[in-house]
C-alpha positions in Angstrom: -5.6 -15.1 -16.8 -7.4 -11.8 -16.7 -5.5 -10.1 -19.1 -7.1 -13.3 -21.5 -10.3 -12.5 -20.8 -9.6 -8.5 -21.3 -8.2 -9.3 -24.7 -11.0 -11.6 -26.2 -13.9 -9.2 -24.7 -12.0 -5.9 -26.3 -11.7 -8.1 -29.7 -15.7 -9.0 -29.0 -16.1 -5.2 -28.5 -14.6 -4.4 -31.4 -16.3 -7.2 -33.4 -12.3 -8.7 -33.7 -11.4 -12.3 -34.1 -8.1 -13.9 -33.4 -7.2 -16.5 -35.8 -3.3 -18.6 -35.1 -2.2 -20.9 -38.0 0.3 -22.2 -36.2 -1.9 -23.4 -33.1 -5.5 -23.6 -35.2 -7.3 -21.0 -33.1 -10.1 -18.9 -33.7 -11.7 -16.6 -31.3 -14.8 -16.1 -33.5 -16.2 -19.8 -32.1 -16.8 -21.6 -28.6 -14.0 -24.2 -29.1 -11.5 -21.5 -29.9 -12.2 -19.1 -27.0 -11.9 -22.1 -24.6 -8.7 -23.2 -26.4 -7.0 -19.5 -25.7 -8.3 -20.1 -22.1 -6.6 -23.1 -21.9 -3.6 -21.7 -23.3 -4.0 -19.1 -20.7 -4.1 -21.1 -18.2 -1.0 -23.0 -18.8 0.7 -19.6 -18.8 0.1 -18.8 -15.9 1.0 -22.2 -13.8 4.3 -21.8 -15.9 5.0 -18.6 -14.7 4.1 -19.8 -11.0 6.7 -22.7 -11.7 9.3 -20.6 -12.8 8.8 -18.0 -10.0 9.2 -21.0 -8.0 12.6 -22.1 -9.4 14.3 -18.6 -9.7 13.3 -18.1 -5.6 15.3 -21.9 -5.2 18.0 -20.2 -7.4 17.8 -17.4 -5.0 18.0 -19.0 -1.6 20.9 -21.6 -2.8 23.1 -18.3 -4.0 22.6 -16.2 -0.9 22.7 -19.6 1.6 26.6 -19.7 -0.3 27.1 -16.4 0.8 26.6 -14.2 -2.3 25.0 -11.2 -1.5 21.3 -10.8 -3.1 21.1 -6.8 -3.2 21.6 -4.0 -5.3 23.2 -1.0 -4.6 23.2 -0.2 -1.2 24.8 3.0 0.7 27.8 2.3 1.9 29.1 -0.3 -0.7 29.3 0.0 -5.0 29.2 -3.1 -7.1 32.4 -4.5 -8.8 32.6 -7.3 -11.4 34.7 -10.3 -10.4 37.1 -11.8 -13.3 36.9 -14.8 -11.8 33.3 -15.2 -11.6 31.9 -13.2 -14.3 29.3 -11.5 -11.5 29.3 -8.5 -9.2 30.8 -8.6 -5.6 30.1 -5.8 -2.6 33.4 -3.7 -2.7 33.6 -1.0 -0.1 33.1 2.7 -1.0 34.9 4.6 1.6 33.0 8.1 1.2 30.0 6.1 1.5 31.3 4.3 4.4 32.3 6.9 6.7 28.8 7.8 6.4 27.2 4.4 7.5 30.1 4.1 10.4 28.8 8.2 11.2 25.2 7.0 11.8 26.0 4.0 14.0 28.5 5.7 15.8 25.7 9.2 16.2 23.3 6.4 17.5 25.4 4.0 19.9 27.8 6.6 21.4 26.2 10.0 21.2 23.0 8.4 22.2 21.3 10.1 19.1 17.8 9.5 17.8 16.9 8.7 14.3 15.1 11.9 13.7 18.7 13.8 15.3 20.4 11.6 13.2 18.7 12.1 9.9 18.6 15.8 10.7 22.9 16.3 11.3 23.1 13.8 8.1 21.2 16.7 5.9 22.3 19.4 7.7 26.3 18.1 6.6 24.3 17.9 2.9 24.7 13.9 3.2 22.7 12.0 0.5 21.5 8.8 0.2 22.4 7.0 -3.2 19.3 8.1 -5.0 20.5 11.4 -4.3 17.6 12.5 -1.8 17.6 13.4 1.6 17.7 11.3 4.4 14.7 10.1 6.3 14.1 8.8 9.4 13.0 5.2 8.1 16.3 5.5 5.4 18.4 5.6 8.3 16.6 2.8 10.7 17.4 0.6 7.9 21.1 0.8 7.7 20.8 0.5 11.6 19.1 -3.2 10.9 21.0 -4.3 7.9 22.9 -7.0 8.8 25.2 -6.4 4.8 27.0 -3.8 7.1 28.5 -6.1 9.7 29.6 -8.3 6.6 26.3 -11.0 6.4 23.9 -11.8 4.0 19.9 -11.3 4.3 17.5 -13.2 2.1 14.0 -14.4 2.1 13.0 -11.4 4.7 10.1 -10.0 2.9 7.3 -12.5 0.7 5.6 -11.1 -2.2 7.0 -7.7 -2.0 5.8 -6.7 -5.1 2.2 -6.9 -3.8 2.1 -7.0 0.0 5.4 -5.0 0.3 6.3 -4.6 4.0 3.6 -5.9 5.7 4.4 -9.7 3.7 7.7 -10.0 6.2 8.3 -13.4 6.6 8.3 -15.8 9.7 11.7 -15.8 11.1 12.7 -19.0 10.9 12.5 -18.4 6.7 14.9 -15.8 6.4 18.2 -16.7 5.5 21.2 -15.1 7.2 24.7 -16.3 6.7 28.5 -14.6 6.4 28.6 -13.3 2.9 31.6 -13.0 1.2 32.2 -9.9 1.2 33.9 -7.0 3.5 32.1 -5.8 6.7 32.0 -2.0 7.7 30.6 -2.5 10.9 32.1 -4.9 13.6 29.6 -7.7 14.5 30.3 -6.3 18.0 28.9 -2.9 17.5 26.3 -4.0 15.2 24.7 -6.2 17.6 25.1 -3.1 20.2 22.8 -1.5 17.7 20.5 -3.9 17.3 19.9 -4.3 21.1 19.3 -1.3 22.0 17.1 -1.0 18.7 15.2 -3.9 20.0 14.8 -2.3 23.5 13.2 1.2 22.0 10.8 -0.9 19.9 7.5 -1.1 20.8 4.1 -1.7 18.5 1.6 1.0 19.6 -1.6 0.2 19.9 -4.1 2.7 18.7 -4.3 5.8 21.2 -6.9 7.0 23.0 -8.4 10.4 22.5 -9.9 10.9 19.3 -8.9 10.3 15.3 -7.5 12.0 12.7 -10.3 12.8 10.1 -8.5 15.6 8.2 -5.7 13.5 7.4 -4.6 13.9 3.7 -6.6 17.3 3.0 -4.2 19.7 5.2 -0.8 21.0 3.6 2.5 22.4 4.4 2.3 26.5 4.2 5.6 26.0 3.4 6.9 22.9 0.9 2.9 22.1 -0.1 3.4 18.6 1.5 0.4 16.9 3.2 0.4 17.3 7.1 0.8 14.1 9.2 -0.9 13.0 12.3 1.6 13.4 15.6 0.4 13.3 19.0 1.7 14.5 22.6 1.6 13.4 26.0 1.4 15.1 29.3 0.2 14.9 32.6 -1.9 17.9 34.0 -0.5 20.0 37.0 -4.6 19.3 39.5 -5.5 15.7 38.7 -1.8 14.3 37.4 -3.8 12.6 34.6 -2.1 11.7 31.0 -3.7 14.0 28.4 -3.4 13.8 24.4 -2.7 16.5 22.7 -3.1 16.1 18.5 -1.2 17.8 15.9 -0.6 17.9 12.2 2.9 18.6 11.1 4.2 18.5 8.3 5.1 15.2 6.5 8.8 16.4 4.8 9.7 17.5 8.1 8.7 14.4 9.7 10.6 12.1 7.3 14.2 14.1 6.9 14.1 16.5 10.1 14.6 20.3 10.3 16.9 20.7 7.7 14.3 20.0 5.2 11.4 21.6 6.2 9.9 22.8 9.4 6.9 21.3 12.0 4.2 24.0 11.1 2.4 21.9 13.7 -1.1 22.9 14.3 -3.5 21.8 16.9 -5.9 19.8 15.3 -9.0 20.4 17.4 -8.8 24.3 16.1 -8.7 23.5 12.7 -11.2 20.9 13.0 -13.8 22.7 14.5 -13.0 26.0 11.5 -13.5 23.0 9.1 -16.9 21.6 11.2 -18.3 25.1 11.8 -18.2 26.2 8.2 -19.3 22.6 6.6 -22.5 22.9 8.9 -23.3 26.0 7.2 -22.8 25.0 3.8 -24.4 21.9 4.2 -27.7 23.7 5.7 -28.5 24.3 2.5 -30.7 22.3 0.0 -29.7 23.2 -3.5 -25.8 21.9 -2.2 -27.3 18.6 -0.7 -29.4 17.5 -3.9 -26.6 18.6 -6.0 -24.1 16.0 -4.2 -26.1 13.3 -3.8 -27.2 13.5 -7.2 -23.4 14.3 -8.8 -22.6 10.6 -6.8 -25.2 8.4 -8.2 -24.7 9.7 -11.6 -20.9 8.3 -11.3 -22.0 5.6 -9.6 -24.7 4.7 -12.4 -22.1 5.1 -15.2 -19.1 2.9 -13.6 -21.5 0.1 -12.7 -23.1 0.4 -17.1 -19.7 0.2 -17.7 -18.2 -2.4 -15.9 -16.8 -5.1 -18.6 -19.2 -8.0 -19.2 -17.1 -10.7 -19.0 -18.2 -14.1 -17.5 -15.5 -16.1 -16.4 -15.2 -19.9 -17.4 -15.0 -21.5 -13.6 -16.0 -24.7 -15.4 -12.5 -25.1 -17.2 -10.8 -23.7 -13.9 -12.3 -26.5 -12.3 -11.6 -29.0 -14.9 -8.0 -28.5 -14.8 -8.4 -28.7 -11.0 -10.0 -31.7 -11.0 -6.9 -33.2 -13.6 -4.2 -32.1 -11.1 -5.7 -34.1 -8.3 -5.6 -37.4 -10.5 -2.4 -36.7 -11.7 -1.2 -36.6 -7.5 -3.6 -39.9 -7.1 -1.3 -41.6 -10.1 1.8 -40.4 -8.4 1.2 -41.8 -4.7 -0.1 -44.8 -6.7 3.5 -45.0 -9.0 5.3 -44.5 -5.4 3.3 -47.5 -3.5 4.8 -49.4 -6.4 8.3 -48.3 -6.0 8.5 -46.8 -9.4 9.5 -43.6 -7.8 11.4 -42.6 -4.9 10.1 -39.8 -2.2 12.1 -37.2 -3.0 10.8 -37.3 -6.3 7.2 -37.5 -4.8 7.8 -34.6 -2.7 9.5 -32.4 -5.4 6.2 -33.1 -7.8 3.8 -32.8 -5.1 5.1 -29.5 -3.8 5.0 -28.3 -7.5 1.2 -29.5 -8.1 0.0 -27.9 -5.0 1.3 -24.7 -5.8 -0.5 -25.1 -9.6 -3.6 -26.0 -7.4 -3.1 -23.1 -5.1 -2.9 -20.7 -8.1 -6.2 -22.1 -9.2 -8.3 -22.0 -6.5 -7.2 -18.1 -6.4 -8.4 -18.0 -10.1 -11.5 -19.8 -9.3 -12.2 -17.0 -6.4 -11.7 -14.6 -8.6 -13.8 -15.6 -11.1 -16.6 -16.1 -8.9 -16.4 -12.8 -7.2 -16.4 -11.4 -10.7 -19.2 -13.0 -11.8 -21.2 -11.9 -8.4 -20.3 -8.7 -8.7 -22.0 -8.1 -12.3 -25.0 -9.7 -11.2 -25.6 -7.1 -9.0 -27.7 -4.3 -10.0 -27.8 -1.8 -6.8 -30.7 0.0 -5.8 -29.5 4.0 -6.9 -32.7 5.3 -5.3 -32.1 4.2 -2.0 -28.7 4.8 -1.7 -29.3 8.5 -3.2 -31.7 8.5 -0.2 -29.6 7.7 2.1 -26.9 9.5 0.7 -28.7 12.7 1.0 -30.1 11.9 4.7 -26.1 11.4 5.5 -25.5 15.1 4.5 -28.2 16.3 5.6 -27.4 15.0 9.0 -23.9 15.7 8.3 -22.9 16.2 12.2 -24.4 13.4 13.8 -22.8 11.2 11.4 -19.6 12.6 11.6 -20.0 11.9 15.4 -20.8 7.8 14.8 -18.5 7.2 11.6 -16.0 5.2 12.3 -12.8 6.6 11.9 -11.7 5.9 8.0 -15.5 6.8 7.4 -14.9 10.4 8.5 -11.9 10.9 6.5 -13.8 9.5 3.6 -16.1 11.6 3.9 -14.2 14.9 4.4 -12.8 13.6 1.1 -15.5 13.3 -0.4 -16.4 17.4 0.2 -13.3 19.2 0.5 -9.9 19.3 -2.0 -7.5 21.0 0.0 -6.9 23.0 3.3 -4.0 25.7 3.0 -3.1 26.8 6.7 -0.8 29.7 7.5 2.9 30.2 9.3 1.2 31.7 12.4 -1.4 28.1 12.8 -4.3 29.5 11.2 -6.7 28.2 8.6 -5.5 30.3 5.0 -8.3 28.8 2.2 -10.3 25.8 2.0 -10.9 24.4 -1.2 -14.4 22.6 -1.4 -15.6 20.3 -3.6 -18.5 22.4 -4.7 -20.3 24.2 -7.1 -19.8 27.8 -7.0 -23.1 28.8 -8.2 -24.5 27.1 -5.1 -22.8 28.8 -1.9 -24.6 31.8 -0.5 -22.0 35.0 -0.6 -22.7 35.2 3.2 -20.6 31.7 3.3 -17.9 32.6 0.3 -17.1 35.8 2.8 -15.9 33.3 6.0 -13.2 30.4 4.0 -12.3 28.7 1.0 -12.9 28.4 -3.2 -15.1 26.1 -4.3 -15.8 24.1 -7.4 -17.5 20.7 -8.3 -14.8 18.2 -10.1 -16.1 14.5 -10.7 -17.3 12.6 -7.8 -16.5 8.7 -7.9 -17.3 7.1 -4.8 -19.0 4.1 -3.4 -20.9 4.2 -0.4 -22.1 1.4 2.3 -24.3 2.3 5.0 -26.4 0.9 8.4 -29.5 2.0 9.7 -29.3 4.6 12.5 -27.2 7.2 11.6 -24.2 5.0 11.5 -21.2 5.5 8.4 -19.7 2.2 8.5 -17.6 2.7 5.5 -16.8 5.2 2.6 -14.8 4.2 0.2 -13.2 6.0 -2.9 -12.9 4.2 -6.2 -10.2 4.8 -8.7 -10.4 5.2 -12.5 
């Protein structure tokens, strides 16, 4: 529906009509910008509908036992003669390898990260020719295809919501597939249990955040640094103490053989970071420069934003139809001129159509809202400036996706060494600005675009920066 309203504002733009002999519309009137809303509309509850069918398609095949995958390690696909389609045949190169990982972590009591690091180390690959990672190889450890069963219906959405859409368990679909196991059931389930009795869901630790997050890199492959922590008890008091790192993220995902930890300890390179911000921030030409670079972005997305107003009157037009059409069928129902299966199969469809509008209908309103508002630039560059200028006590009280917002929002880069010192920091600043007395201590600086959006409370508090993207 949006991609409607895109097209008949860029033709208005443009000062473009769209005339259709066939369907007698013409975008240069009322009546025919409704009509291609209308159209639109009905587009998009068809493609809802058919979504809907091709997911029944889906379940029925892989309830039978066909398997609903691609190419997976381990397996190649094969057409059938008999059946025109492609069945899961065994690749025994690739096999040896999947029984190698289960065997590394049931019987030789091997991690993932071990594991993943002796499959490089051999110059394994997975079938996309890439290393192996530590997630790459959990997976094969909870596939079910491996011990010879099918999986559907695990993940909803995935396109969108990817794996945080995981579906409630009694939706997925698991049944014997027709094809050949490489993994006994018996040491498959092995597997799985002992997977299930590492698992845990951490909450979020204690002892402080990582704000830099993003911004460091790998001295070695150029990779962003990741956030790890450690644990240990001191020898006096016997309390747990944290510990924070960054490490490097290639080594984190496919083990030594890749790259190494360059781990530094992050309080040292967050207070080199704090220290020389401090500094450049004390002075007044850099502060008004900032704030001011902000608005300006600021000012030209919001005088650009596309001036559409969306037709919620249609949306709830058709709305309003769909519920008398599900009135007419209970009515044809009461008087037995329809059984309830049928009732239930065009019920189920109709609610979904109603679902999808009420989403458009949100949509639509939050659009509309947002245009309407005009912010106040003077206060926020106000505030903006009071942030920087009070650049440590904020940093204290910002919550934690605030800090790294804003780190983002002054530094590109942070290039550390071998030997877990700070190498160059590259700010987001005008040269022209920093004092030579700073330029002598870390980092290059120069002054790309800003584009941010910022939302702030009274007393010093950050509860939220957040980047936009073009």
């Amino acid at each position: 529906m949006r991609d409607v309203f895109n097209i008949i504002h860029e033709f208005k733009e443009h000062d473009v009509g769209y005339k259709s002999i066939s369907e007698n519309i013409d975008t240069s009137n009322a009546s025919g910008e409704v009509l291609v809303t209308m159209f639109g509309l009905i587009g998009s509850i068809e493609r809802q509908t058919l979504i809907s069918n091709v997911k029944l398609s889906m379940n029925a095949k892989a309830r039978s036992g066909e398997a609903i995958t691609g190419r997976v390690l381990g397996y190649k696909l094969s057409l059938n003669p008999l059946t025109q389609k492609n069945d899961l045949v065994i690749d025994e190169n690739e096999a040896n390898i999947v029984r190698e990982i289960f065997d590394l972590y049931l019987n030789h009591n091997k991690g993932l990260k071990a594991i993943t690091t002796v499959l490089n180390k051999k110059g394994y690959r997975t079938i996309n020719q890439k290393p192996f990672s530590v997630y790459g190889v959990k997976y094969i450890l909870n596939n079910p295809v491996y011990k010879g069963y099918v999986r559907f219906n695990n993940h909803q959405n995935w396109a969108v919501q990817r794996r945080s859409g995981k579906s409630d368990k009694n939706d997925v679909i698991l049944v014997k597939g027709k094809h050949e196991a490489i993994i006994s059931e018996e040491v498959f389930d092995k597997v799985h249990e002992k997977l299930a009795s590492k698992s845990f869901k951490p909450g979020r630790p204690i002892g402080g955040d990582f704000y830099l997050r993003g911004l460091i890199k790998c001295p070695e492959c150029g990779n962003n640094m990741v956030c790890r922590r450690t644990y240990y008890k001191t020898k006096k008091s016997k309390e747990r103490t944290i510990k924070r790192y960054y490490i490097c993220s290639l080594f984190n995902r496919s083990g030594s053989s890749a790259c190494h930890s360059n781990s530094i300890n992050a309080e040292v390179v967050e207070r080199v970071i704090n220290v020389h911000l401090n500094r450049i921030l004390s002075q007044p030409d850099i502060i008004k420069q900032i704030a001011s670079n902000v608005i300006e972005e600021l000012k030209q997305k919001h005088s650009n934003q596309t001036e559409i107003k969306y037709d919620i009157d249609s949306l709830e037009k058709q709305k309003a139809k769909l519920k008398t059409q599900q009135e007419r069928l209970l009515e044809l129902f009461l008087d037995d001129q329809m059984d309830s299966e049928m009732l239930k199969a065009k019920q189920s469809q109709m609610n979904q159509q109603l679902e999808v509008l009420d989403q458009q209908i949100k949509e639509a309103q939050q659009a509309n809202q947002s245009q309407d508002e005009i912010p106040n630039f003077d206060k926020l560059k106000g505030r903006l400036i009071l942030m920087i200028t009070r650049f440590s006590v904020y940093l204290r009280k910002a919550t934690p996706e605030a800090k790294n917002q804003l780190m983002k929002m002054l530094i590109d880069s942070i290039e550390i060494t071998t030997d877990k010192q700070v190498k160059l920091v590259r700010y987001k600043i005008d040269e022209s600005l920093i004092p030579q007395s700073l330029k002598k201590d870390w980092g290059s600086f120069f002054m790309p675009k800003f584009q941010f959006e910022i939302y702030g409370q009274n007393d010093y508090f950050i509860d939220q920066i957040t980047t936009f993207t073009t």
